[in-house]
C-alpha positions as CSV (number, residue, x, y, z in Angstrom):
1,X,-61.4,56.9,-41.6
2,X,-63.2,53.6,-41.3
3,X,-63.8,52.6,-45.2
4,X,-65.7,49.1,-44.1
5,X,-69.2,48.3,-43.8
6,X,-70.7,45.6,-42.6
7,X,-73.2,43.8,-44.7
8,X,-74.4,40.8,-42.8
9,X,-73.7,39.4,-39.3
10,X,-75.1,35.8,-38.6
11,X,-74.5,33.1,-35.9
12,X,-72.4,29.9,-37.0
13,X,-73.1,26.7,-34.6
14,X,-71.7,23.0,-35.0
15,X,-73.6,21.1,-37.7
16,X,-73.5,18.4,-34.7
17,X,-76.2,19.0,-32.0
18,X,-75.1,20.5,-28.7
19,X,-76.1,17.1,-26.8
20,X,-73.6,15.1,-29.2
21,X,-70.9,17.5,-28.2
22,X,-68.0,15.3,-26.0
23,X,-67.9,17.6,-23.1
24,X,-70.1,19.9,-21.8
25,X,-67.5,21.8,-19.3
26,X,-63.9,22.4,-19.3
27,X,-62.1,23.6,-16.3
28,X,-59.4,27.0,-17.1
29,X,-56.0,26.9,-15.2
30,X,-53.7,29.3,-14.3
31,X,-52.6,30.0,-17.3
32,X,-55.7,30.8,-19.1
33,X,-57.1,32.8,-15.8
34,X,-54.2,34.7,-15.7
35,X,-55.4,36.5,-19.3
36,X,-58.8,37.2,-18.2
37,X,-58.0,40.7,-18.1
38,X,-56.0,41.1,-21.4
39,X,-58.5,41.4,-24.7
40,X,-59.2,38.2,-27.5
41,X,-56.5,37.1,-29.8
42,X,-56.9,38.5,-33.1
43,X,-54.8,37.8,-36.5
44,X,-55.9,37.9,-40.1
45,X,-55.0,36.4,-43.4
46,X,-54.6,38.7,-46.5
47,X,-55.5,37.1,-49.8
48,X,-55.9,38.0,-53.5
49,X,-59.1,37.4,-55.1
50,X,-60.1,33.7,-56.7
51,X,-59.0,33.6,-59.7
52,X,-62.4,31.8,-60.7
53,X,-65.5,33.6,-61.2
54,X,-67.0,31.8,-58.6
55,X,-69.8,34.8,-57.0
56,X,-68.4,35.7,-54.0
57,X,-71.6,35.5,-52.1
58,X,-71.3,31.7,-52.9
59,X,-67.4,31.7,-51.6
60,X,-69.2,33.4,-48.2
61,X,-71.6,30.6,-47.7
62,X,-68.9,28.1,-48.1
63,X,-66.6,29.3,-45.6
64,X,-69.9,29.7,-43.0
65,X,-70.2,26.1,-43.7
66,X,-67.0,24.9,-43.7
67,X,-66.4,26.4,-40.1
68,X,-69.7,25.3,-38.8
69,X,-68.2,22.0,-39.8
70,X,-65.1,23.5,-38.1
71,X,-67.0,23.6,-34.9
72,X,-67.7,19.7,-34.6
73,X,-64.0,19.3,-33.9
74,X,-63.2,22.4,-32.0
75,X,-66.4,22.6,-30.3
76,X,-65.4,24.7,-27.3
77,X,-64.9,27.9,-29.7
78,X,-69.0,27.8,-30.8
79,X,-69.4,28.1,-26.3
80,X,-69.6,30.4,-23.4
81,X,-67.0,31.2,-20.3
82,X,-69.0,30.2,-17.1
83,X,-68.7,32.0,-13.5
84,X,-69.7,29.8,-10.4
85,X,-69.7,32.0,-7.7
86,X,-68.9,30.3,-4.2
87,X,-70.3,30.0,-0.5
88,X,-66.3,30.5,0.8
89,X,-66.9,34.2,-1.8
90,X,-64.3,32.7,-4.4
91,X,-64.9,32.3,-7.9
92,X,-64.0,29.7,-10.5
93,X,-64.4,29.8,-14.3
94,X,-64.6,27.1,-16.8
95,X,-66.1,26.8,-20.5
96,X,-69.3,26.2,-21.2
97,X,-69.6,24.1,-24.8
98,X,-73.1,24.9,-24.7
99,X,-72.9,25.3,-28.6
100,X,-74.3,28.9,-28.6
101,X,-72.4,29.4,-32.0
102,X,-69.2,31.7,-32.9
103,X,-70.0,35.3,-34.5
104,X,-69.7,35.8,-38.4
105,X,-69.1,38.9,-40.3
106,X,-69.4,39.3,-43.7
107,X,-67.8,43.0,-44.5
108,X,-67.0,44.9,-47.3
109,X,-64.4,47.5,-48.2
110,X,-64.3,47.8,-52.2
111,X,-62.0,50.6,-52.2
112,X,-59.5,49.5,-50.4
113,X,-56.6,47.3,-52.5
114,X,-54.5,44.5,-51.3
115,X,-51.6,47.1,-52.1
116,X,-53.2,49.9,-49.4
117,X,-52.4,47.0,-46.3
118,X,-48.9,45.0,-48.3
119,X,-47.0,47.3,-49.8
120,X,-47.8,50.4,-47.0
121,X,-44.7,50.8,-44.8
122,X,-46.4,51.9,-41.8
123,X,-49.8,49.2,-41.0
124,X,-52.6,51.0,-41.9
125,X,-54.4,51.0,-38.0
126,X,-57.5,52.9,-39.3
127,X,-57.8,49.6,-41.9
128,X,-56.6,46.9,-40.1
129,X,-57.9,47.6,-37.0
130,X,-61.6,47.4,-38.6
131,X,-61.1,44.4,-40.2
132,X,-61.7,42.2,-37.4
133,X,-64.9,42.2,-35.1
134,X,-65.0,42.1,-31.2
135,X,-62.3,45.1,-30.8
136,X,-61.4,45.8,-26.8
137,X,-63.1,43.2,-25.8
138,X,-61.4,42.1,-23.0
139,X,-62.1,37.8,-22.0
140,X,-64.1,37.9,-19.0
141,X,-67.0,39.2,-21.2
142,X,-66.9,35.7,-22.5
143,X,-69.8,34.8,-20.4
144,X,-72.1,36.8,-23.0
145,X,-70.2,37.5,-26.0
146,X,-68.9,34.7,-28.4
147,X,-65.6,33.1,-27.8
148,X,-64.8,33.1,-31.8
149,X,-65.8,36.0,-33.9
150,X,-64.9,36.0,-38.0
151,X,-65.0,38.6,-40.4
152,X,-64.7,38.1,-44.0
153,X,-63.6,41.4,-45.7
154,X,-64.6,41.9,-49.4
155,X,-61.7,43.8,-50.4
156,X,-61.7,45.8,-54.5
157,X,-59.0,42.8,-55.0
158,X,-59.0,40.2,-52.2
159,X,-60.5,39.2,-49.2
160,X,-59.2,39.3,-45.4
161,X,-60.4,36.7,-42.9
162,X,-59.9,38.0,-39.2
163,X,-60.4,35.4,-36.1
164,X,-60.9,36.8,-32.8
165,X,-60.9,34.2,-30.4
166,X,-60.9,34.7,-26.7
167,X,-57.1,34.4,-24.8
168,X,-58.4,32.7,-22.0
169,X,-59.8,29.6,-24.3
170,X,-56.5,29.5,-26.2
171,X,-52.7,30.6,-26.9
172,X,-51.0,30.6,-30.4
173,X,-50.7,27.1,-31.2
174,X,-54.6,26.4,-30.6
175,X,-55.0,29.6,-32.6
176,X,-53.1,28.3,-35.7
177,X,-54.1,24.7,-35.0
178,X,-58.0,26.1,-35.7
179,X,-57.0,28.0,-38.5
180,X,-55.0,25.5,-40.1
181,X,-58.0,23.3,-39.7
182,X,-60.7,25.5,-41.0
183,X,-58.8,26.2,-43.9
184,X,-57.9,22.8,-45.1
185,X,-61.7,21.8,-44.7
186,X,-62.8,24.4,-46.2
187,X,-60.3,23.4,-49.3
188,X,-60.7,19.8,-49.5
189,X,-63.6,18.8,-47.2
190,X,-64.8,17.4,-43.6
191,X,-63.9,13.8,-43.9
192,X,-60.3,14.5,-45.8
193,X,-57.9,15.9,-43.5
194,X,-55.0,15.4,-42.2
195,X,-55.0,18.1,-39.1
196,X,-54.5,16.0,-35.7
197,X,-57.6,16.6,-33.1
198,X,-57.3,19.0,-30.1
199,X,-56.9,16.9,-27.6
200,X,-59.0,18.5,-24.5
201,X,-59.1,17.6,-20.7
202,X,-57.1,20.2,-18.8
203,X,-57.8,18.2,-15.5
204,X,-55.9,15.4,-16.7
205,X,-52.6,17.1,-17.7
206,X,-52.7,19.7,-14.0
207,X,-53.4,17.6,-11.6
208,X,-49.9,17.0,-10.8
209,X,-49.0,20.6,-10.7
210,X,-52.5,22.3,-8.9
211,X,-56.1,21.5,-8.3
212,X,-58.7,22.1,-10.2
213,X,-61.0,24.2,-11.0
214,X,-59.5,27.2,-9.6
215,X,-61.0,29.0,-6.8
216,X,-60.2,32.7,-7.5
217,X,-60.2,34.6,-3.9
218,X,-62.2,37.6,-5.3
219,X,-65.9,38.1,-6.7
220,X,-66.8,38.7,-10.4
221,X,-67.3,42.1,-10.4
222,X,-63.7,42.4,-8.5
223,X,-62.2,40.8,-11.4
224,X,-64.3,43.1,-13.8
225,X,-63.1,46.0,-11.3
226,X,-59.2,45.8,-11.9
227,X,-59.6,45.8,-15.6
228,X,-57.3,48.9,-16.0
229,X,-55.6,50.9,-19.3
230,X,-52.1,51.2,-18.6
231,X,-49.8,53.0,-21.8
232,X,-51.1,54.2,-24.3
233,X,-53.5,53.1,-26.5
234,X,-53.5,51.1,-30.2
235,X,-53.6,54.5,-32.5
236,X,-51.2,56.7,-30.8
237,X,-48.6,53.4,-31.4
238,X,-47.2,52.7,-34.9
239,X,-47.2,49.1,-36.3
240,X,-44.1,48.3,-38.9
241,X,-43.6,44.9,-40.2
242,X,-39.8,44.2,-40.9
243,X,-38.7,41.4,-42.9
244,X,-35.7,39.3,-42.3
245,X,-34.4,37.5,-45.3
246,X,-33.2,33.6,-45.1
247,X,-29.2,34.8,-46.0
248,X,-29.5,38.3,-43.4
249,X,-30.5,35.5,-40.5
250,X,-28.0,33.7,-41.4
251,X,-25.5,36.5,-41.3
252,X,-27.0,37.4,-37.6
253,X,-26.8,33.9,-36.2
254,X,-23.1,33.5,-37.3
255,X,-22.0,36.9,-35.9
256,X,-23.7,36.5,-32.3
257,X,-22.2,33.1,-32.0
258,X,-18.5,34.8,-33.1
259,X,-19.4,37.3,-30.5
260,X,-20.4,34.6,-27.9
261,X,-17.2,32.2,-28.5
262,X,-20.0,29.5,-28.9
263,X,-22.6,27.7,-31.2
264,X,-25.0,27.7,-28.8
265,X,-26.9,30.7,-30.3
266,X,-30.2,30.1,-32.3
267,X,-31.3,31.8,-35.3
268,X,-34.4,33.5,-33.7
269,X,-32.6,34.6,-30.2
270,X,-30.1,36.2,-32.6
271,X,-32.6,37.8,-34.2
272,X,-34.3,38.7,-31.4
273,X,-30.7,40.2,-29.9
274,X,-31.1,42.3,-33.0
275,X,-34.1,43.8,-32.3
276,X,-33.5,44.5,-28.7
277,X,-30.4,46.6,-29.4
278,X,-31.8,48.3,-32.2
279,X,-35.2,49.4,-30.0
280,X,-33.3,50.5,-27.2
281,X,-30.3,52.4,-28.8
282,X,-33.7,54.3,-30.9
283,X,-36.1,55.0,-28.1
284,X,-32.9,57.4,-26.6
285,X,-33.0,56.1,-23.0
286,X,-31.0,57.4,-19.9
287,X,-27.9,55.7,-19.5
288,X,-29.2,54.3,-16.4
289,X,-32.6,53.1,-17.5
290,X,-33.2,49.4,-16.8
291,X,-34.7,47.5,-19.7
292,X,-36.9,44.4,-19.9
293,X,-37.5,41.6,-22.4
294,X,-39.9,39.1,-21.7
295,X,-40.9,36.2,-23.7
296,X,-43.9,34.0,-24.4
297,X,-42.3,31.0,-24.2
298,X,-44.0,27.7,-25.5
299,X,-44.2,24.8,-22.6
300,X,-45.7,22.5,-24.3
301,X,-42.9,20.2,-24.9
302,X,-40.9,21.6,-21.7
303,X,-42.9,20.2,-19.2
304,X,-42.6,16.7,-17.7
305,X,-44.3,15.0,-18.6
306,X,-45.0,17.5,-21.8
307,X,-48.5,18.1,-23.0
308,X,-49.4,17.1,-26.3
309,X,-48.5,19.1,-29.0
310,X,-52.5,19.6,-29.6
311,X,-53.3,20.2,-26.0
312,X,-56.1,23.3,-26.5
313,X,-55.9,25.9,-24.0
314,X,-52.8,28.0,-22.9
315,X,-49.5,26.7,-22.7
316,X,-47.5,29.5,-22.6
317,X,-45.6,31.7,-20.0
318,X,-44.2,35.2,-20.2
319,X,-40.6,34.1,-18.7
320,X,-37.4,36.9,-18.3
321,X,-34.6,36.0,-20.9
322,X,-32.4,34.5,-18.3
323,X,-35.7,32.3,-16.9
324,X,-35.5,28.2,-16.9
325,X,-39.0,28.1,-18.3
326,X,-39.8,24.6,-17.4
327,X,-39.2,25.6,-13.9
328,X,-40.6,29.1,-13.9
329,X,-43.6,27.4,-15.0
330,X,-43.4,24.9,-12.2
331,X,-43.6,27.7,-9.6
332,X,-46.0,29.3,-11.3
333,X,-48.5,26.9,-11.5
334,X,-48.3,26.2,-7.7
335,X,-48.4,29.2,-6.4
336,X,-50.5,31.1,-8.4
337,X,-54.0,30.1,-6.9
338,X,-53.0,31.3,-3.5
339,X,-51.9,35.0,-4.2
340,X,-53.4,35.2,-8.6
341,X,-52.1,37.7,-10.5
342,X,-53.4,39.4,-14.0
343,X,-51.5,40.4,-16.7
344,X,-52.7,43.7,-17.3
345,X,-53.9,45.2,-20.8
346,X,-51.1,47.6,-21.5
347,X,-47.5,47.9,-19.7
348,X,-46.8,49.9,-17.0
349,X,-45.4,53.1,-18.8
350,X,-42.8,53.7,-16.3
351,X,-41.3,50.3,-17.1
352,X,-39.3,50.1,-20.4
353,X,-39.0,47.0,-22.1
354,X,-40.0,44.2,-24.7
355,X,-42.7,41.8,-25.2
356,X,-42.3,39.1,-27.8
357,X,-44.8,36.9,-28.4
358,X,-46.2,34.2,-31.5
359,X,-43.3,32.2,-33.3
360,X,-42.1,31.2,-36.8
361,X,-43.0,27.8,-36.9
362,X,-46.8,28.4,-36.8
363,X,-48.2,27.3,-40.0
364,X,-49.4,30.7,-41.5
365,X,-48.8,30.7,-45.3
366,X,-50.1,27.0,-45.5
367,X,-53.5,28.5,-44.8
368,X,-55.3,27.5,-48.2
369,X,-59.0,28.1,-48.1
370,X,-59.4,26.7,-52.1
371,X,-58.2,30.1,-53.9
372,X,-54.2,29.9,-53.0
373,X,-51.9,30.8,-50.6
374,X,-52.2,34.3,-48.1
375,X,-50.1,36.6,-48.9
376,X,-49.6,38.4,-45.2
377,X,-50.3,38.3,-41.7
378,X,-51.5,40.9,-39.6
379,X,-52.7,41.4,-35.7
380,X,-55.7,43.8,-34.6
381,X,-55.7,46.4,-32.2
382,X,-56.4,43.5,-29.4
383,X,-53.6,44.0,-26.6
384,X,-51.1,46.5,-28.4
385,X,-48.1,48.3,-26.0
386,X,-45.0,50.4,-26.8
387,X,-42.4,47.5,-27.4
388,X,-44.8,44.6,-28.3
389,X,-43.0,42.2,-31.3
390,X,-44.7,39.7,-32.9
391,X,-43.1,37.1,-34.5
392,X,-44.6,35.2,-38.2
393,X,-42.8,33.0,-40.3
394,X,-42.4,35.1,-43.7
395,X,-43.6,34.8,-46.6
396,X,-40.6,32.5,-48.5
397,X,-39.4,29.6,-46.7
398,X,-36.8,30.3,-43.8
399,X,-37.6,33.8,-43.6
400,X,-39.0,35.8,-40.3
401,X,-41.2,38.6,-40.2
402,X,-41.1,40.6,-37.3
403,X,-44.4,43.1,-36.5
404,X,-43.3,46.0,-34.3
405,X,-45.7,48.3,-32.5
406,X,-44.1,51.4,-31.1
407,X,-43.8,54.6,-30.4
408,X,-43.6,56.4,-33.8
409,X,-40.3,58.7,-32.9
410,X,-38.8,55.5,-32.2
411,X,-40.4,53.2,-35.4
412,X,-38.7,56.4,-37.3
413,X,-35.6,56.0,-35.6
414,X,-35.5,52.0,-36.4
415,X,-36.0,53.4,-40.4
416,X,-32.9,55.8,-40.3
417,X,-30.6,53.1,-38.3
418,X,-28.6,51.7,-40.8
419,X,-26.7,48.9,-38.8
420,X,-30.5,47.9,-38.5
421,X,-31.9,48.2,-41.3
422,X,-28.7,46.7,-42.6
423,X,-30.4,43.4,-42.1
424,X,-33.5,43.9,-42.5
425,X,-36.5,45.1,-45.1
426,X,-40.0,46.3,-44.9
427,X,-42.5,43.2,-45.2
């Protein structure tokens, strides 16, 4: 049952004028055309009430100023996608910074407590969910729907803050990078901090790999036509988050590199080793059932020369576990204009496998608006499938959190496995 009502819904543009904006048009690339199909990004902090007795209609205003100021830097958010439909019937996207503003929600759900979504060991979809606005949206309706879309949830003891912001415009560091950025202005002010620009111009960081802008081989409404529903869909999946303790990823990282004769073996690809075993001796499979794991890897710093660590847009690529992703990407990039592929919504559901995506160096606990520190993370209904694992850094320093959406005979499975659970806890 949906227990949150929306009380107000306004429009937040840049406090700078749309003709002192930089640039007024920035060209996509593979990898952000490749998600035009898939639906916005959407994670949420979790917070307990201000301490102070600040109104909170006066704490609303000052985050819808505080991101309007927000917008000046990361002025491509408050924009539109734009479709230029060629002569030679292909089709090339790019974003508008028109400054047509970013939607804001201010919701309330007073009887809901920060207890109902932290200490709950399944994530409570019918909550969660409706705490963030523009749900299955998929991109390519970024032409006429915002590209950033917050909702502040009054909660009987906190607040939640949702961002949905659309996949094609940016990946998880861009995400976080905002976020980051929103947050410390919003707890120290415009002209104090210490958050590096997003450094824009895709043109000049492809054009040694592919040609822009990309000329799609296919209309709009062909795009719009092959958006498909594979799997099944966000509420007949269950979502656990599972915590991994500092000393228990310790304990994994040690044993795989025993197992391996080597020290080659990071902390998170133990942990992720963990996982994979555990999923795939619970879902029960046939002996002879082939199982995938792919990986959003990071490619910032792989390529050469490597973007900047505050390049906005997409740098990432879903690459196989035994994938050089530097030259995975390579390929990629050139030869993905000539025959383009979408990543479609949901997996395939004869196809059995993993999807791991997010990482826990993003700064998510250091997200202080001016009342303290969250106290979770969670992800909307935007782009669920049986096996999907998102990574967070937890909540105390070199821990990992791990949020698993699956099937629930196999979430219940992972529960009773004790040489699972043996390392881990419920977030």
């Amino acid at each position: 049952m949906n227990q949150i009502r929306r009380l107000s819904t306004c429009t937040i543009r840049p406090t700078s004028h749309k003709d002192q904006l930089p640039a007024q048009r920035i060209e996509l690339t593979p990898w952000d055309l490749r998600l035009i199909q898939l639906d916005y990004i959407q994670k949420g902090l979790l917070f307990h009430k201000p301490a102070e007795k600040e109104a909170n209609q006066s704490l609303i205003q000052h985050l819808k100023a505080s991101l309007s100021h927000t917008l000046n830097i990361f002025y491509p958010l408050a924009g539109r996608l734009a479709v230029t439909e060629n002569e030679d019937n292909t089709t090339c996207f790019s974003i508008n910074c028109n400054g047509d503003g970013a939607l804001f929600v201010h919701a309330a759900a007073y009887g809901v407590e920060v207890s109902d979504i932290l200490h709950s060991v399944y994530v409570p979809a019918d909550i969660v969910f409706n705490l963030f606005s523009l749900n299955e949206v998929p991109n390519f309706e970024g032409i006429s729907k915002p590209l950033l879309a917050v909702q502040v949830t009054e909660l009987f003891d906190g607040f939640f803050i949702g961002c949905s912001i659309n996949h094609m415009v940016v990946d998880g560091t861009s995400f976080w990078h905002f976020f980051n950025t929103w947050s410390e202005i919003s707890r120290i002010g415009f002209d104090k901090i210490s958050q590096p620009y997003p450094v824009f111009g895709h043109r000049e960081y492809h054009d040694s790999l592919t040609d822009l802008p990309i000329h799609l081989p296919m209309s709009y409404d062909e795009i719009k036509s092959k958006h498909l529903i594979i799997g099944p869909s966000s509420y007949s999946l269950q979502t656990v988050v599972f915590h991994f303790p500092k000393e228990k990823l310790a304990e994994l990282k040690a044993k795989a590199n025993a197992e391996m004769v080597n020290n080659n073996i990071s902390t998170l690809q133990a942990l992720m080793a963990h996982l994979w075993l555990a999923t795939t001796r619970c879902r029960h499979l046939n002996p002879n059932q082939e199982v995938t794991y792919l990986i959003a890897v990071g490619l910032r710093q792989k390529l050469k020369p490597p973007l900047p660590k505050e390049y906005f847009g997409n740098g990432v690529l879903g690459v196989n576990v035994k994938s050089s992703a530097t030259e995975e990407a390579r390929k990629y990039l050139q030869g993905w204009e000539k025959a383009p592929t979408f990543l479609p919504k949901f997996s395939d559901p004869k196809m059995v496998g993993l999807l791991t995506g997010s990482s826990p160096r993003f700064n998510v606990y250091g997200n202080d608006f001016g009342w303290g520190r969250p106290v979770a993370v969670r992800s909307g209904a935007a782009n669920n499938m049986d096996g999907k694992l998102t990574v967070f850094p937890g909540a105390e320093e070199g821990s990992v959190d791990f949020e698993a959406c699956l099937l629930p005979e196999t979430i219940q499975a992972m529960l009773d496995d004790a040489e699972f659970m043996e390392a881990a806890a419920l977030a």
